[in-house]
Backbone as CSV, one residue per row, in Angstrom:
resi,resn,N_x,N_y,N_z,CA_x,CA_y,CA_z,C_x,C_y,C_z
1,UNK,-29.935,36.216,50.247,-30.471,37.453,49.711,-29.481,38.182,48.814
2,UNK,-28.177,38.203,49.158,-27.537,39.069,48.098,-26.581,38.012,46.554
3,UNK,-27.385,36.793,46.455,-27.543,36.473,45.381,-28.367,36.844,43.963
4,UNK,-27.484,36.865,42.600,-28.262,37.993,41.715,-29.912,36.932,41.105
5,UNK,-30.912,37.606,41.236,-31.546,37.152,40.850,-31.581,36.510,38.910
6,UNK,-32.200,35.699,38.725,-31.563,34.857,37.486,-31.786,35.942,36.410
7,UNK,-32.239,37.013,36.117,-32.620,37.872,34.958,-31.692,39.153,35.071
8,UNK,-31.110,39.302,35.995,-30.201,41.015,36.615,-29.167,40.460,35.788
9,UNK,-28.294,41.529,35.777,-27.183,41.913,34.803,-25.986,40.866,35.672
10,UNK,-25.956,41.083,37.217,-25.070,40.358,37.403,-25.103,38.523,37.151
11,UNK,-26.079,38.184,36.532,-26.128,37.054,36.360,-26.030,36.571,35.201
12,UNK,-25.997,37.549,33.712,-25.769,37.481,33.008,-24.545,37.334,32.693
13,UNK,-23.685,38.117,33.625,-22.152,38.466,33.298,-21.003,36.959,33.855
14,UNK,-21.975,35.806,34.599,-21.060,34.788,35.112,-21.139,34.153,34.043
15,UNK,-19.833,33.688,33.949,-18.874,32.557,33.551,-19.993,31.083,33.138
16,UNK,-19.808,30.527,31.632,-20.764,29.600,31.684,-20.203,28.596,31.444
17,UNK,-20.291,27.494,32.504,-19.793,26.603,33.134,-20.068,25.377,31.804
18,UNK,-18.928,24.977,31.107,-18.443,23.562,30.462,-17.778,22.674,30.919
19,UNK,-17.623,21.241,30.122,-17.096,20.445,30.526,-15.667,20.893,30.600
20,UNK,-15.077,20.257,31.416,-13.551,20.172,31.905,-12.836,18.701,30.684
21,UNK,-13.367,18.079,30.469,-12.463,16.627,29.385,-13.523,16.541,28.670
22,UNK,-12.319,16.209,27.495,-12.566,16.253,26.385,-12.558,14.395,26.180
23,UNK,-13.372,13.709,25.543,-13.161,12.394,25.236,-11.865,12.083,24.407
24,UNK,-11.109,10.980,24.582,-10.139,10.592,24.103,-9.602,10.783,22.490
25,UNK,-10.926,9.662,22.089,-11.326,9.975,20.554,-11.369,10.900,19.766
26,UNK,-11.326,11.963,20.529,-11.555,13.391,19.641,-9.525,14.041,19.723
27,UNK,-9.107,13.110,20.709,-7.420,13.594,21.260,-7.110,12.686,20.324
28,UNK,-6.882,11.795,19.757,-6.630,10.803,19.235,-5.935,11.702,17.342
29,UNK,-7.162,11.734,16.863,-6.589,12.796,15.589,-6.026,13.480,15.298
30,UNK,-5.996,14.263,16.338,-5.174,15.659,16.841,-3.587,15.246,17.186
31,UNK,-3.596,13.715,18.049,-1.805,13.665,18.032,-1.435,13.355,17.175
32,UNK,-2.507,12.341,16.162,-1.441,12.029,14.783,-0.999,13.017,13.953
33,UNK,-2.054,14.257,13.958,-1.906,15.326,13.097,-0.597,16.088,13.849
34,UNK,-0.159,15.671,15.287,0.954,16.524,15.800,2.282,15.879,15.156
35,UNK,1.948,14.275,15.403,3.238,13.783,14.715,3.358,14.040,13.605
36,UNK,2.610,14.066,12.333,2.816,14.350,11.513,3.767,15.406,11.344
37,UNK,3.325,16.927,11.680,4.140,18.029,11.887,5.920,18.028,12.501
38,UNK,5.495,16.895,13.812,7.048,17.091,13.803,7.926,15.784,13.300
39,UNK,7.229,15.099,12.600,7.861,14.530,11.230,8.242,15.610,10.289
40,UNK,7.215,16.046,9.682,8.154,16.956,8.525,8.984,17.785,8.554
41,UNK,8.676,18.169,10.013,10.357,19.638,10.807,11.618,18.776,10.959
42,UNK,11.040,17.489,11.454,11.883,16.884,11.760,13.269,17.016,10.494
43,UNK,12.280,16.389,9.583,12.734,16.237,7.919,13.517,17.438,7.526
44,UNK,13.235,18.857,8.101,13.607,19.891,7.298,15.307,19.401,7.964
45,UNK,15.542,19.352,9.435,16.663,19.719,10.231,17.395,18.328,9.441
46,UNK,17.378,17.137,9.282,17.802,16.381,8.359,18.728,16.516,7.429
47,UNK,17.550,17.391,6.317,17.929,17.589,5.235,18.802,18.855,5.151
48,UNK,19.344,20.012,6.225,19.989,20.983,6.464,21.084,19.965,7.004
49,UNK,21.599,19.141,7.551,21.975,18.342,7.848,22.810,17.799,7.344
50,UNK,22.227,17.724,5.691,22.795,16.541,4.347,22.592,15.090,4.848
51,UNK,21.457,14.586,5.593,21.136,13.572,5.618,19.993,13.288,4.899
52,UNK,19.753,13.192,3.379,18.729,13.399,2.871,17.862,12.380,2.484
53,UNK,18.273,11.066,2.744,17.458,9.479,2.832,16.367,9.907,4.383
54,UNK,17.188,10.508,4.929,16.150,10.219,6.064,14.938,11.136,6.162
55,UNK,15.563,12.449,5.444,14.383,13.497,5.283,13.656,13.259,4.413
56,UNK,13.539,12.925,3.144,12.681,12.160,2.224,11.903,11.142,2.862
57,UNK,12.122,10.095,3.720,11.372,9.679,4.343,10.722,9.518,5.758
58,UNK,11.022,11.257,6.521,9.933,11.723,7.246,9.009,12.659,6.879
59,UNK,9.512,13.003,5.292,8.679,14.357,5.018,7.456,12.887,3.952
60,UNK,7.753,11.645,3.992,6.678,10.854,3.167,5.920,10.254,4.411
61,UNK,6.949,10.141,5.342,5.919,9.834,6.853,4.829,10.351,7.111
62,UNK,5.274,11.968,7.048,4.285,12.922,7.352,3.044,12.873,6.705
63,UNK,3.097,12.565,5.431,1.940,12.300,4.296,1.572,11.407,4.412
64,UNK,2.066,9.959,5.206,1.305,8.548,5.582,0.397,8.996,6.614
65,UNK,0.775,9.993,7.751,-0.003,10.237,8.693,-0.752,11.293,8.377
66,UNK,-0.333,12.436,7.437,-1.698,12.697,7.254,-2.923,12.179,6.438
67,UNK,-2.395,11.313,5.734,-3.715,10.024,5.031,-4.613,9.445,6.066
68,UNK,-4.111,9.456,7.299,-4.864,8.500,7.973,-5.306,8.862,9.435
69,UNK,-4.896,9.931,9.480,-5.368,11.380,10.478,-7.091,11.347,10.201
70,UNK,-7.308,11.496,9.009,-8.912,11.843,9.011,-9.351,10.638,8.783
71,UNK,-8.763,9.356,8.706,-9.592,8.287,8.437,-10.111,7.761,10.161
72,UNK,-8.753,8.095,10.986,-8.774,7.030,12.215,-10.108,8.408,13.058
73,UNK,-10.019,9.923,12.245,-11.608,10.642,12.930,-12.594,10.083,12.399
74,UNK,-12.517,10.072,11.313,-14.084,8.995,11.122,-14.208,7.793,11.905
75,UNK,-13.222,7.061,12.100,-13.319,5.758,13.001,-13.898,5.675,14.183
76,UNK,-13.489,6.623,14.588,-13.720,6.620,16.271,-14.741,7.879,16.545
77,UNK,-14.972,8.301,15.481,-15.874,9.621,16.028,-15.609,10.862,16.497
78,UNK,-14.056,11.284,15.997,-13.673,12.445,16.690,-13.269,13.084,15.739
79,UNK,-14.011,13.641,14.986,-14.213,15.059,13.853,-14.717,15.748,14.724
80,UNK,-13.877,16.659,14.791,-13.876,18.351,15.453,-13.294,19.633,14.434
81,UNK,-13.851,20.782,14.773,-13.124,21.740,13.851,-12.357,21.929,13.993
82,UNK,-11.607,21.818,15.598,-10.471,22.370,15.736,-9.357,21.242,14.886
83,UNK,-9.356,19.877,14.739,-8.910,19.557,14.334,-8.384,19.713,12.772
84,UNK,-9.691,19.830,12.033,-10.045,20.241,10.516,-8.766,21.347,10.877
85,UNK,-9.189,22.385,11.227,-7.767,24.171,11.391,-6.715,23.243,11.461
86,UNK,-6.324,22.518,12.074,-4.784,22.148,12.531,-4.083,21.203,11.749
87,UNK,-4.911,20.225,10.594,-4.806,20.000,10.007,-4.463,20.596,9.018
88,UNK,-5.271,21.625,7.950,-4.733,22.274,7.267,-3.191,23.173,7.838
89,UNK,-3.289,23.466,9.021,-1.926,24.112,9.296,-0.690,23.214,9.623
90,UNK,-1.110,22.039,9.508,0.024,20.673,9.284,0.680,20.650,7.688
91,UNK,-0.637,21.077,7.133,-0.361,20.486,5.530,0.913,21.327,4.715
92,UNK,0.146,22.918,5.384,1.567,23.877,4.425,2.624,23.601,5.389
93,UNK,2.996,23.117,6.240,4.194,22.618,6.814,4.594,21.189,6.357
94,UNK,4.187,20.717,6.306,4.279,19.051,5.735,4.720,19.000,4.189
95,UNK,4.001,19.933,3.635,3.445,19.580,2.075,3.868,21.154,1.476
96,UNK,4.446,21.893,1.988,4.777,23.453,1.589,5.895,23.833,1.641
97,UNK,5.849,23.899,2.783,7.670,24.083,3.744,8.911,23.610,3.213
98,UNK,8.300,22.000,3.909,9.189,20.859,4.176,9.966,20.838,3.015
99,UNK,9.160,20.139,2.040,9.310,19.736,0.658,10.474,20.901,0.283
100,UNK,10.119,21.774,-0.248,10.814,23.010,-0.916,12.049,23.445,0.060
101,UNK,12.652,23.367,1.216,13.534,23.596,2.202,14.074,22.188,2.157
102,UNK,13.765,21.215,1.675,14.336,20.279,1.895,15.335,19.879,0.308
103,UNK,14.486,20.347,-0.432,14.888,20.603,-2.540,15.992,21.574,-2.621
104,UNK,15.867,22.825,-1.245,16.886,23.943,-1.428,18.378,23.397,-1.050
105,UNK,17.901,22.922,0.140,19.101,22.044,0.723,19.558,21.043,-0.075
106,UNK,19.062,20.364,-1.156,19.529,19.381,-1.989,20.287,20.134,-3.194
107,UNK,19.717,20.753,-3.471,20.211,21.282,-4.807,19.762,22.808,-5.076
108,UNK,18.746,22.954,-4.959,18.497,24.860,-5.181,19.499,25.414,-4.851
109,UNK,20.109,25.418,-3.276,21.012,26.282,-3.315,22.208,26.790,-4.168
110,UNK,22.647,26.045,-5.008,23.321,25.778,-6.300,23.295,27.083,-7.366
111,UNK,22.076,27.228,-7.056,21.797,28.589,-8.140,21.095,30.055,-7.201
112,UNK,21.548,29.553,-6.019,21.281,31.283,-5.003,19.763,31.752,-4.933
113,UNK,19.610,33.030,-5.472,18.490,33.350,-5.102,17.559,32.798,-6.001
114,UNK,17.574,32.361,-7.274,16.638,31.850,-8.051,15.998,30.421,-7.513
115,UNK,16.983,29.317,-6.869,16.619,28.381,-6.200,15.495,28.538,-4.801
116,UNK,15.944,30.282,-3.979,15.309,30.154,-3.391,13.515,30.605,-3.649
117,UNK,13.687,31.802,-4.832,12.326,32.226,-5.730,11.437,30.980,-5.789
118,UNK,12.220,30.022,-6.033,11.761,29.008,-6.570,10.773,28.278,-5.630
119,UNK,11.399,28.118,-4.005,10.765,27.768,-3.352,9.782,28.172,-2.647
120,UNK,9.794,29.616,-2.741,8.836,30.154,-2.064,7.649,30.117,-2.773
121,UNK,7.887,30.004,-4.495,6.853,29.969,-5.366,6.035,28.765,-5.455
122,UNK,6.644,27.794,-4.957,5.952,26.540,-4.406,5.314,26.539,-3.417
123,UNK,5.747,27.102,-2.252,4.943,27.008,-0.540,4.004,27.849,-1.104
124,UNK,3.957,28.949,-1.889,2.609,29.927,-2.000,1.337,28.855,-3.100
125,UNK,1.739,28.273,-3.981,0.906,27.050,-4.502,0.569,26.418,-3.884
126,UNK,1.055,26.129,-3.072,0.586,24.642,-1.858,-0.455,25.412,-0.698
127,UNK,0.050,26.714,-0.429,-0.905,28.012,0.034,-2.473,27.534,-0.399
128,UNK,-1.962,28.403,-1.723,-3.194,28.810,-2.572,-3.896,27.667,-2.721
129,UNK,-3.393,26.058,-2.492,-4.333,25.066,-3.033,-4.651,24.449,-1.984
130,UNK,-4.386,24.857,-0.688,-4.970,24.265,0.606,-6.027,25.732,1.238
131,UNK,-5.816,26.606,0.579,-6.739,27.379,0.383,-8.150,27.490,-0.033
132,UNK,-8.252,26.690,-1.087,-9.028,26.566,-2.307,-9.769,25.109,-1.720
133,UNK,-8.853,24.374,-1.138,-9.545,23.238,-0.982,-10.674,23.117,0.357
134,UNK,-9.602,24.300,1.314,-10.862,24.426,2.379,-12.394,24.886,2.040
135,UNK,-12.105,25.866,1.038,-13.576,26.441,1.084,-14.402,25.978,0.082
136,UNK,-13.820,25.182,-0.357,-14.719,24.391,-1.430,-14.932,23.110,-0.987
137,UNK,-15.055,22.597,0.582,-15.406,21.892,1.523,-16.711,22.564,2.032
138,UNK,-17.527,23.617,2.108,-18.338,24.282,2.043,-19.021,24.713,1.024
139,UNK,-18.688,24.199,-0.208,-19.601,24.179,-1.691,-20.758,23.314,-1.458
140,UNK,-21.971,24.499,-1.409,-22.990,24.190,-1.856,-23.736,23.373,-3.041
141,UNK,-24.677,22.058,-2.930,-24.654,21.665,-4.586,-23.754,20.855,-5.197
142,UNK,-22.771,20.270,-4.695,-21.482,20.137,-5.384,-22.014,18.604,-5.917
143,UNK,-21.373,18.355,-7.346,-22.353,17.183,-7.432,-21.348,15.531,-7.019
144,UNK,-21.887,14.752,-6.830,-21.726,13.316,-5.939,-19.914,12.822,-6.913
145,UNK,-20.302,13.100,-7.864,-19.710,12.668,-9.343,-18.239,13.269,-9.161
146,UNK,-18.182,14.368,-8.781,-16.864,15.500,-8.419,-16.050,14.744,-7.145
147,UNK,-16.980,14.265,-6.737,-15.954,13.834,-5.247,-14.595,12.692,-6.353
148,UNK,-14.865,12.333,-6.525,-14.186,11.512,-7.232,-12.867,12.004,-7.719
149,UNK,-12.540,13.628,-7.700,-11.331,14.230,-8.448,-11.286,15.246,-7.700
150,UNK,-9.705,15.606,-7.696,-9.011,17.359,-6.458,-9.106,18.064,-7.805
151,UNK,-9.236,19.656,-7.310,-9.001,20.434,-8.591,-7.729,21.069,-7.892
152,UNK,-6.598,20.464,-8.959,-5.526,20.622,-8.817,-4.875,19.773,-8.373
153,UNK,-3.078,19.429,-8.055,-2.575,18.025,-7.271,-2.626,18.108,-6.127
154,UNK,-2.746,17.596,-5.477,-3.272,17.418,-3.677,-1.790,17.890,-2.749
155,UNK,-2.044,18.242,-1.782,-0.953,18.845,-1.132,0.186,17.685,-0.846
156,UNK,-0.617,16.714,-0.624,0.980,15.366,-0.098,1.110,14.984,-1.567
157,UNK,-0.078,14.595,-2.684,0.898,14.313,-3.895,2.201,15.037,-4.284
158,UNK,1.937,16.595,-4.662,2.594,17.312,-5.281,4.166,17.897,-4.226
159,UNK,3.857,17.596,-2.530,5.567,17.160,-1.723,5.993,16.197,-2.483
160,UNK,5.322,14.963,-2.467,5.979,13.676,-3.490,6.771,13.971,-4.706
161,UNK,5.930,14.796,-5.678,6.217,15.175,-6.952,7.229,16.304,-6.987
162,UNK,7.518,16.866,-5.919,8.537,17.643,-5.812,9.838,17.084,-5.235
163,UNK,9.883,16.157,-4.582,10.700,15.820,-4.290,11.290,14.686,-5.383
164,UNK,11.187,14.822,-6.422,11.254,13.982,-7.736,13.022,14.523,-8.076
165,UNK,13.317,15.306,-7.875,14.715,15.370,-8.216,15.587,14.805,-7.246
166,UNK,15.068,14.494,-6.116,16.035,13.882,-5.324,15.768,12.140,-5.497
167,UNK,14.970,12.198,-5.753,14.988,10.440,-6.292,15.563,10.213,-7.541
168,UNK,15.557,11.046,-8.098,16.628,11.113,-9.387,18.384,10.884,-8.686
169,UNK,18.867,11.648,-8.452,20.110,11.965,-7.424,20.504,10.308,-7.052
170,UNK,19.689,10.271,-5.885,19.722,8.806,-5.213,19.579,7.786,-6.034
171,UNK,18.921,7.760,-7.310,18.847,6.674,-8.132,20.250,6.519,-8.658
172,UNK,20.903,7.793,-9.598,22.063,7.545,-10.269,23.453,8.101,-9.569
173,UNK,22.981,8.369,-8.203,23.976,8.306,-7.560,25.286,9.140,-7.650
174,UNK,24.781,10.374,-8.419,25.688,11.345,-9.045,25.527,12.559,-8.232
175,UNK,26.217,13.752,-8.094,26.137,15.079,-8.017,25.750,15.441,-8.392
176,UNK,24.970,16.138,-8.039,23.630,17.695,-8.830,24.605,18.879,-9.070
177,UNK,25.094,19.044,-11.179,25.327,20.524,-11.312,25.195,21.315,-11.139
178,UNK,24.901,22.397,-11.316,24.386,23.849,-11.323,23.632,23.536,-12.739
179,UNK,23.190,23.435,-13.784,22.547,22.945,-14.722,21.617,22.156,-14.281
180,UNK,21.569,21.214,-13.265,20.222,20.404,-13.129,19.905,21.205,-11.854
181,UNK,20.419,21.917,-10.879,19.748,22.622,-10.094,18.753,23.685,-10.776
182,UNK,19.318,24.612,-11.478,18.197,25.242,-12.315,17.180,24.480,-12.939
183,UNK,17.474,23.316,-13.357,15.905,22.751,-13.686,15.104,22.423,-13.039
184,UNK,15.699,21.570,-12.078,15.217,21.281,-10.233,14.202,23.057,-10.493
185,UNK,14.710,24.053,-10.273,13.951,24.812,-9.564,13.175,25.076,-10.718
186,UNK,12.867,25.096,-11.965,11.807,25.324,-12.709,10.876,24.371,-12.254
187,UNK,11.751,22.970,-12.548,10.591,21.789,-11.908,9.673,22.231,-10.643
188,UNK,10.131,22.587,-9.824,9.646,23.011,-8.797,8.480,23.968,-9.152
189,UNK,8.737,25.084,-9.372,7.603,26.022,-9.824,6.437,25.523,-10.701
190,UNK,6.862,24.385,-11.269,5.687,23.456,-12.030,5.214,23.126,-11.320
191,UNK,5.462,22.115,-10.076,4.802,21.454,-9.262,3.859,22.254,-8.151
192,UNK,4.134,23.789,-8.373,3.381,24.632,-8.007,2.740,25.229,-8.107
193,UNK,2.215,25.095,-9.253,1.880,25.525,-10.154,0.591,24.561,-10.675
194,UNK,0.911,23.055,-10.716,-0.159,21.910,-11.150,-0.498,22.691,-9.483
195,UNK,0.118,22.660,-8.379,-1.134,22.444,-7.286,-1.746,23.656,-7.471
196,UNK,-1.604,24.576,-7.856,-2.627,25.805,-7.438,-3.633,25.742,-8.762
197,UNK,-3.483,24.682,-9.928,-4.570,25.089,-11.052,-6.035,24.165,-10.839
198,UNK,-6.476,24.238,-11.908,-7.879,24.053,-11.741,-7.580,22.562,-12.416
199,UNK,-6.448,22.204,-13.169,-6.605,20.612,-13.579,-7.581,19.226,-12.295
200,UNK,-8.210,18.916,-13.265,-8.584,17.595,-12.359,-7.870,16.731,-12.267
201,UNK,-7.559,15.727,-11.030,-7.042,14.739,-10.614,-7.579,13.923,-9.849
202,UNK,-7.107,12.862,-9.875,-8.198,11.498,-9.025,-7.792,11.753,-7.991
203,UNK,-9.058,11.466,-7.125,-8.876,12.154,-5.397,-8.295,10.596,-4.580
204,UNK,-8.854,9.805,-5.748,-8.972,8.196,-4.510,-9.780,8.003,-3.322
205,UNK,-10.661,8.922,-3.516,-12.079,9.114,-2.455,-12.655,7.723,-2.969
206,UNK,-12.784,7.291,-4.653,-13.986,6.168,-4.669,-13.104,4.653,-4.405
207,UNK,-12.470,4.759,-3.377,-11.705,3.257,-2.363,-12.454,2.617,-2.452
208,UNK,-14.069,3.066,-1.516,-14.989,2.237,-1.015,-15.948,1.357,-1.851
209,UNK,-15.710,1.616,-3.204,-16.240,1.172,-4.564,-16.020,-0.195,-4.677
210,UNK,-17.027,-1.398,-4.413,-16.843,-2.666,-4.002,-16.096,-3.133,-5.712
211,UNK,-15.002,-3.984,-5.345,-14.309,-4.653,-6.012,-14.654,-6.198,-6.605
212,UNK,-14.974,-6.100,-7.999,-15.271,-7.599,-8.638,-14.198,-8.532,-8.007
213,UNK,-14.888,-9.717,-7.504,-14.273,-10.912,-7.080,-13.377,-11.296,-8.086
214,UNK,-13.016,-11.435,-9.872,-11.671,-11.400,-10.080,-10.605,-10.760,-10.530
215,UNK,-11.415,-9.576,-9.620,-10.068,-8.738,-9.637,-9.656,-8.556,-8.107
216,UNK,-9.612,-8.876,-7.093,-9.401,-9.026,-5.729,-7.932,-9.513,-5.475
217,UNK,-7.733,-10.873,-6.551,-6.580,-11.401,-5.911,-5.280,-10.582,-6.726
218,UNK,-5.895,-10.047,-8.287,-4.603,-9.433,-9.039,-4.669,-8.256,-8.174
219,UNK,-5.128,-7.346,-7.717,-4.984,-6.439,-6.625,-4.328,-6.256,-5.653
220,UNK,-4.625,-7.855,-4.684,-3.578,-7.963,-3.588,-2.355,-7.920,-4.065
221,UNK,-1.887,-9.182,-4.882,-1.042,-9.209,-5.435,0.023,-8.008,-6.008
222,UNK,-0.716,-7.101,-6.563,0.330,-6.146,-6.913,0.277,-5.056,-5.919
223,UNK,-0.268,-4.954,-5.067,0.240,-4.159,-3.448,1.142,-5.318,-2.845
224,UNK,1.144,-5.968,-3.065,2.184,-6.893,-2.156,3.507,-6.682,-3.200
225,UNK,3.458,-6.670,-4.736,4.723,-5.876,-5.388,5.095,-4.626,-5.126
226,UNK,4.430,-4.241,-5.563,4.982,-2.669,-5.206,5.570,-2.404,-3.983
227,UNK,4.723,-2.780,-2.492,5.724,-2.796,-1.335,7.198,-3.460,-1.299
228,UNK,7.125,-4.522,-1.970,8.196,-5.233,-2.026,9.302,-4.756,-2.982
229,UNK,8.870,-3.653,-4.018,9.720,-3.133,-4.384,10.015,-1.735,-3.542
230,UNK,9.253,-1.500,-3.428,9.749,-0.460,-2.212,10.757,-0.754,-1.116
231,UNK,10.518,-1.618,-0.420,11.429,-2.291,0.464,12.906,-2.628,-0.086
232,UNK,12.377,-3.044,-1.483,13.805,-3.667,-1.959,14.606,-2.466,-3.000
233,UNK,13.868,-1.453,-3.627,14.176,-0.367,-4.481,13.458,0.887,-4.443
234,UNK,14.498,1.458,-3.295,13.441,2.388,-2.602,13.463,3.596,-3.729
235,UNK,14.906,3.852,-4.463,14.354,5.148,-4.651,14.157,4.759,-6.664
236,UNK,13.896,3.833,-6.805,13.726,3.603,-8.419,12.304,3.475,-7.780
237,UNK,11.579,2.857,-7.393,10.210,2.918,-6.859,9.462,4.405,-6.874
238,UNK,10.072,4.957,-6.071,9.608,6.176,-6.104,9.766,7.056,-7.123
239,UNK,10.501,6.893,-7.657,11.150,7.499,-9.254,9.704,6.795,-10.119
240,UNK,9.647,6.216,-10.026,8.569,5.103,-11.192,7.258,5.807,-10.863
241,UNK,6.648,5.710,-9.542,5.500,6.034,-8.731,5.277,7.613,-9.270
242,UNK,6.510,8.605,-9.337,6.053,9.929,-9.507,5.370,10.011,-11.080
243,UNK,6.409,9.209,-12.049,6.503,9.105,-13.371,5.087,8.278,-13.787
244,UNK,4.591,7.913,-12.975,2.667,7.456,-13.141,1.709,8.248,-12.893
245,UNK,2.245,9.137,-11.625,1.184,10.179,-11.615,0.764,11.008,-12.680
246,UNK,2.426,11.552,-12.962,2.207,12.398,-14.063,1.314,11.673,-15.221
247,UNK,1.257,10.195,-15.668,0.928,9.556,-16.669,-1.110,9.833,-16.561
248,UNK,-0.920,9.103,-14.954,-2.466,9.576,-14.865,-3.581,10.351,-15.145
249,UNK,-2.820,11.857,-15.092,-3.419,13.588,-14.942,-3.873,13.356,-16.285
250,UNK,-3.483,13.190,-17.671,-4.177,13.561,-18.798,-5.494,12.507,-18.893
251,UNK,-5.606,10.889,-18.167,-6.376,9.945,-18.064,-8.171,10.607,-17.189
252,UNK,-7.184,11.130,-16.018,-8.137,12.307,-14.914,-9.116,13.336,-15.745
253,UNK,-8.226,14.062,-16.461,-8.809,15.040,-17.071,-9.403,14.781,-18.634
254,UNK,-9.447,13.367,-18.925,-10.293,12.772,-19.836,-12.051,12.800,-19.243
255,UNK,-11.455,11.599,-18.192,-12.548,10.950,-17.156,-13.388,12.210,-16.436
256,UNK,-12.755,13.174,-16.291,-13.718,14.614,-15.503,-14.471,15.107,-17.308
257,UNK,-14.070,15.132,-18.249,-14.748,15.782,-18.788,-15.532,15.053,-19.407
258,UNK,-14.933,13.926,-19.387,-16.254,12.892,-20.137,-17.759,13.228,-19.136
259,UNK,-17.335,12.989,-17.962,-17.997,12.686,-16.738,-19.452,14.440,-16.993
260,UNK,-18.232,15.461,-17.170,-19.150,16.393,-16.812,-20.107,16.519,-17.913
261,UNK,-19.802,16.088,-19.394,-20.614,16.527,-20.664,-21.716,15.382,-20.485
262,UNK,-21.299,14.183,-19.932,-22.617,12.922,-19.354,-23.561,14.263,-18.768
263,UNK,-23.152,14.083,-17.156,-24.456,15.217,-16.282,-24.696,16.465,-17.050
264,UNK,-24.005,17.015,-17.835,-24.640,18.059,-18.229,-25.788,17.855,-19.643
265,UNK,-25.360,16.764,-20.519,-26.418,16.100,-21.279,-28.105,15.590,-20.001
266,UNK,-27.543,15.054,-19.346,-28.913,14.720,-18.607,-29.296,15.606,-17.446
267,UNK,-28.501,16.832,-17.629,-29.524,18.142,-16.799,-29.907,18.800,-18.030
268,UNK,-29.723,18.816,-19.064,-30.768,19.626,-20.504,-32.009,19.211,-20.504
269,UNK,-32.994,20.614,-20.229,-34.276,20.034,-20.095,-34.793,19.312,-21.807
270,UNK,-35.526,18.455,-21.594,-36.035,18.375,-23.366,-37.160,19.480,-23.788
């Protein structure tokens, strides 16, 4: 009898009983997205350190795992939001932080507070373009054709592309002046600059785009070079790799506008 009947206030007010576990699959995304993170911290303490081979390649770790953070959720079925949030709050640590604390420690510091202007003017680009990218994940309409290109450089490209003066360094094996630190940090503000604009760039979303049978084997083939120069020339590799991207962006922003004056010719009513 002095149980609340199911419609009274006190029955409204209990506690509504959920599951206790969570399936694996959905834990699964979420730790890579953790390692990721303490890869790139890892990277910062490194590179404060002056061990800067190794921070360059946990702060590129971090960007291997976050490539494949959202692939292994599609795999298994464990896209969650909470993950999506924690992700983006991996990225300005991974791809914001890291990068630019790791450039200061290389060389910014060289030129004091302008080195550090410099960096903060980058983490706020990498901000503003993981910003931009969330909510235009919620664009209505958006047409099929767009997936195909980021507006702006993607948060792990443009760590890559920032970290372009230290593959310089390591290539020729010299000391960074005070003269190339100041450029270092202009460079920098560029690279913060491509991420926060509206330029198009190839997303590499169209992977799944079945491949003519003879082009399959020249394909393998030159992923099996390139690793192998990687392995064997790590930082002329990467020196080369940044120096293509850049080559790409004016190719991108051909291909987007060709692309858009096509659909917009065949949405004109006659």
């Amino acid at each position: 009898m002095n149980e609340p009947i199911p419609h009274s206030p006190e029955a409204s007010t209990r506690p509504v009983v959920t599951s206790s576990r969570i399936p694996f699959r959905q834990v699964l995304p979420n730790l890579v997205t953790i390692l990721s993170i303490c890869a790139g911290v890892t990277g910062i303490r490194f590179a404060f350190e002056g061990r800067f081979e190794l921070a360059v390649g946990l702060v590129l770790g971090a960007a291997f795992l976050d490539g494949i953070d959202g692939r292994i959720a599609r795999l298994v079925n464990g896209q969650s939001r909470f993950g999506a949030e924690m992700d983006s709050l991996a990225d300005i640590v991974n791809f914001g932080v890291a990068p630019a604390l790791l450039l200061y420690a290389y060389t910014l510091h060289d030129v004091g507070s302008i080195g550090w202007i410099a960096a903060l003017l980058y983490i706020s680009g990498c901000a503003l373009r993981l910003a931009r990218f969330n909510t235009m994940l919620d664009e209505p309409n958006r047409p099929a054709w767009k997936s195909a290109f980021f507006v702006g450089v993607p948060a792990p490209a443009g760590a890559g592309l920032a970290l372009f003066p230290v593959y310089l360094g390591f290539t020729s094996n010299v000391n960074v002046p005070d003269l190339t630190a100041f450029f270092a940090a202009v460079y920098l503000v560029a690279i913060g600059l491509l991420m926060a604009s509206r330029i198009p760039t190839y997303s590499g979303k169209t992977i799944g785009i079945p491949v003519r049978r003879d082009h399959v084997v020249p394909m393998i083939l030159f992923v099996v070079l390139y690793i192998g120069l990687l392995l064997s020339f790590f930082w002329e590799t990467l020196t080369v790799s940044a120096l293509a991207y850049f080559a790409s962006i004016p190719f991108a922003v051909r291909s987007y506008r060709k692309q858009a004056a096509k659909n917009a010719v065949a949405d004109t009513p006659v």
